[in-house]
N, C-alpha and C positions, 0 to 999 in steps of 0.2 A: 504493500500500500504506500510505504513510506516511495520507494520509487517512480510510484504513478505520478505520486503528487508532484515530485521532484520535476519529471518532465513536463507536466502539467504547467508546470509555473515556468519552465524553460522557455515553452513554448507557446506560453503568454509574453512572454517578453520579447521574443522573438518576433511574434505577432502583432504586438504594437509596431515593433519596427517596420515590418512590412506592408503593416496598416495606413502608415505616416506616409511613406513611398508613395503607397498605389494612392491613397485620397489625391497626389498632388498630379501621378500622372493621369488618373479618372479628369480632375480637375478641369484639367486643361484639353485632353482629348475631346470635353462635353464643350467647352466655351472655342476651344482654333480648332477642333475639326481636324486634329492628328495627334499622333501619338508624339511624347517628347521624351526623345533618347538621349538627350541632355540633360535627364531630370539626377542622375547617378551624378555626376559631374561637377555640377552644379553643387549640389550638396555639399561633395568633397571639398570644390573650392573654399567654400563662405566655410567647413570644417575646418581648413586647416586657417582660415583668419582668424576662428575663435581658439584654437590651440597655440597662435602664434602671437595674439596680444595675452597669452594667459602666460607661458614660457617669457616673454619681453618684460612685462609688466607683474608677472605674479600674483595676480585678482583672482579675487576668489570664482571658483570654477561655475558659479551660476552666474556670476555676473559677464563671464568670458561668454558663455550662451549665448548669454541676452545681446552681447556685441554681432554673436555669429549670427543668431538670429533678426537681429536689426541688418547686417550685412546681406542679409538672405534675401529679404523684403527690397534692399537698393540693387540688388541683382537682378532680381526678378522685372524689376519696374523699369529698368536699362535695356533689358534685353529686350523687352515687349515694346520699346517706343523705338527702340533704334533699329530690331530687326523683324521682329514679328509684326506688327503693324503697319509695314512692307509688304509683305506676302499674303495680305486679307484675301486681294481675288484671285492668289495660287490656287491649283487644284491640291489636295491634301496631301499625294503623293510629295508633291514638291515641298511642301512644309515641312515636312519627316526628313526630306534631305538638309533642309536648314538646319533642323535641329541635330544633324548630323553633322555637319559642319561646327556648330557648338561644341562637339565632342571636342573634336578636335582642336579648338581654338584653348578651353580651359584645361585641358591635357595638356597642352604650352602654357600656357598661362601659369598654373601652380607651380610647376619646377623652377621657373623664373624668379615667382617672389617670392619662394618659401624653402626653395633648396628639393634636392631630389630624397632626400634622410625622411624616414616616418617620423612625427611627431607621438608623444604619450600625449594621454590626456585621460584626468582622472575620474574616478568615479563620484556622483553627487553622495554620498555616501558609505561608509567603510559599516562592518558588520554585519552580523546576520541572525536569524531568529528561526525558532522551531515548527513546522504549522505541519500538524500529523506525521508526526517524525523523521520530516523533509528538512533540511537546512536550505533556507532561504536568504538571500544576501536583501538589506535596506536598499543597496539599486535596483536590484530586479524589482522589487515591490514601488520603488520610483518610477522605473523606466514602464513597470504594467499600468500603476496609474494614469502617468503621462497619457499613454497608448489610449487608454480609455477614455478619459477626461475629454482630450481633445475632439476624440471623435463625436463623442456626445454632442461637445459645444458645436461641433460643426455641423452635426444633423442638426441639429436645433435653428442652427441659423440661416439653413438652406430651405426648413420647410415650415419657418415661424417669421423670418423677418423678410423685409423688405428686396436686402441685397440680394436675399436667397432665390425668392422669385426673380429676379433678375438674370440671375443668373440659370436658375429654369429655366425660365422663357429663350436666353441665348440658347440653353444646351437643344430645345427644343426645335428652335428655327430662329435663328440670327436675322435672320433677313427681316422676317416678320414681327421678331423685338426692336426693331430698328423702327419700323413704318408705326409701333404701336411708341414710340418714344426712347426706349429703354436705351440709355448711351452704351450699347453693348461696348465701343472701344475702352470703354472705362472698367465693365465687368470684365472684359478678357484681359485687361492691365492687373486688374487685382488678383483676379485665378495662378497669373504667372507669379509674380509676387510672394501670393499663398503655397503654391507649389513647390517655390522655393524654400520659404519658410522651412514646410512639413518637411521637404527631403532632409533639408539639413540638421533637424531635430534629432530624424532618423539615423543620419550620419553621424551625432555627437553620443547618442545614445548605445550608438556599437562602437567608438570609439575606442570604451577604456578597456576591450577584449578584444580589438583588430591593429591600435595604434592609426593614425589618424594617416593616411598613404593615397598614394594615387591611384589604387585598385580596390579599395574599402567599399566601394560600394556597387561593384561589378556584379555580385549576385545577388545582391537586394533589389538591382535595377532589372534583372531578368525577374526574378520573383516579383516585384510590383508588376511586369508587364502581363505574366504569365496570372496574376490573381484579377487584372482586368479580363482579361476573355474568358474567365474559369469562371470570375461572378458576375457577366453579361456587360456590354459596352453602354445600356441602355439607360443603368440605374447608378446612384453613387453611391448605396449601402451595399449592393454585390459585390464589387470589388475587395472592398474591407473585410468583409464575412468569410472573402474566398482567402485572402490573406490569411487570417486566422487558422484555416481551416488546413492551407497550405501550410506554413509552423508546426501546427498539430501533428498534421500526417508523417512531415517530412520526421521530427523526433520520433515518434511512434514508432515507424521503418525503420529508421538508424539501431532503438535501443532492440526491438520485439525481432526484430529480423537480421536486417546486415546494415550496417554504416558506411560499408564503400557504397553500396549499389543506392541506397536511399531514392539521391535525388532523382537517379536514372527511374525509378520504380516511381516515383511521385509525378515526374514528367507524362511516363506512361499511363497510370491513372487518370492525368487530367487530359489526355488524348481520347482516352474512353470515354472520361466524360462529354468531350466534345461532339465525339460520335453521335451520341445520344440525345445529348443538345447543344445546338450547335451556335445557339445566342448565348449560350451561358445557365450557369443554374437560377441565376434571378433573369435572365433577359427575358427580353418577349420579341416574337416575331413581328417586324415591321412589315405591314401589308400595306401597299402605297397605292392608290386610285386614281386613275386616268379620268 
């Protein structure tokens, strides 16, 4: 029992991370209309600035956050006025390659200002506690809140307030939020923004068990893409759920079965699931009328 819980709580913490990911590339896929393979990258970046004024300066490691995370939001908001709101009447293909090019640019960009050396970066908490004869660390139980909390706040603000409709209405048809008012260029500025935000959350979050590097978030950024088409492109709570649910399976595998094969077997999984449905486990079939 004590090792259920054990992975259990693993794999909640895991799962925020993945959670964080996928909300910001769902994010943006609903508001520009393509997938952003810059969203890993991104993260990394604005991670190693909050690692780099923490090492410089020696502030305490929430306050180094809140820089990465203010850093996240001035990225976000840069990138979406100087190159994304360029490519509005691109067909979506070519957006993806933008954001490909991204890659590319903050992949130069970080060794430049930060050195090619990983950074450490600590934990928001040392310790640990008993919960069903599991040893649990005060970060895991951090970083699970984190995971939760936020997502909460951001359902909440998606299908309670004002921006959230807003940004509905763009995911739903831009064209048609536009002629009805809604400054979608303003909604899609904030999604990148937020996306960035959330990556980099996720980024600081695995940090003080990856060391903060140029490849930290190479498989968070397949997992976030992979728990968008597992929990349907149509909805923004599928994705997150499929995260979760991806965490879950892939520890499950590792500990109940085998640890090399894991991700191979969890990939495969979600190919089956596709088979079966092929919008996702929360999508729904778009039927479009002539």
């Amino acid at each position: 029992m004590n090792i259920f819980v054990q992975i259990l709580f693993n794999s909640l913490e895991m799962g925020g991370v993945y959670a964080l990911a996928t909300m910001g590339v769902i994010l943006i896929f609903r508001t520009s209309s393509a997938f952003n393979y810059a969203q890993g990258v991104i993260a990394m970046f604005c991670a190693f600035i909050a690692a780099h004024v923490l090492h410089m300066t020696g502030m305490h490691v929430i306050l180094a956050t809140v820089v990465g995370l203010l850093a996240a939001l001035a990225v976000g908001i840069v990138i979406d006025r100087v190159v994304i709101s360029r490519t509005i009447n691109l067909h979506s293909v070519s957006k993806q390659i933008v954001t490909l090019g991204l890659v590319i640019v903050f992949l130069g960009l970080a060794p430049m200002f930060f050195g090619v050396d990983p950074l450490t970066y600590p934990r928001f908490a040392h310790g640990s506690i008993a919960v069903a004869g599991a040893n649990i660390t005060y970060s895991a139980i951090i970083n699970i809140s984190i995971g939760i909390i936020v997502m909460a706040v951001l359902f909440y603000i998606i299908q309670r307030t004002k921006w959230g409709l807003a940004v509905r209405a763009t995911a739903s048809n831009g064209i048609v939020a536009r002629l009805m008012g809604i400054p979608t260029p303003i909604v899609t500025m904030g999604a990148w923004a937020l996306a960035a935000a959330l990556g980099t959350m996720a980024a600081i979050m695995i940090g003080p068990t990856t060391t903060v590097n140029l490849t930290m978030m190479d498989n968070i950024q397949i997992t976030a893409l992979l728990a968008c088409v597992l929990g349907g492109l149509g909805t923004f709570h599928g994705p997150v759920i499929a995260a979760y649910i991806i965490s879950l399976s892939r520890s499950m595998i590792a500990f109940y079965v085998t640890p090399v094969w894991s991700d191979a077997i969890v990939f495969l999984l979600i190919l089956g699931v596709l088979l079966l449905a092929p919008n996702g486990i929360f999508g729904k079939k778009v039927v479009r009328k002539v």
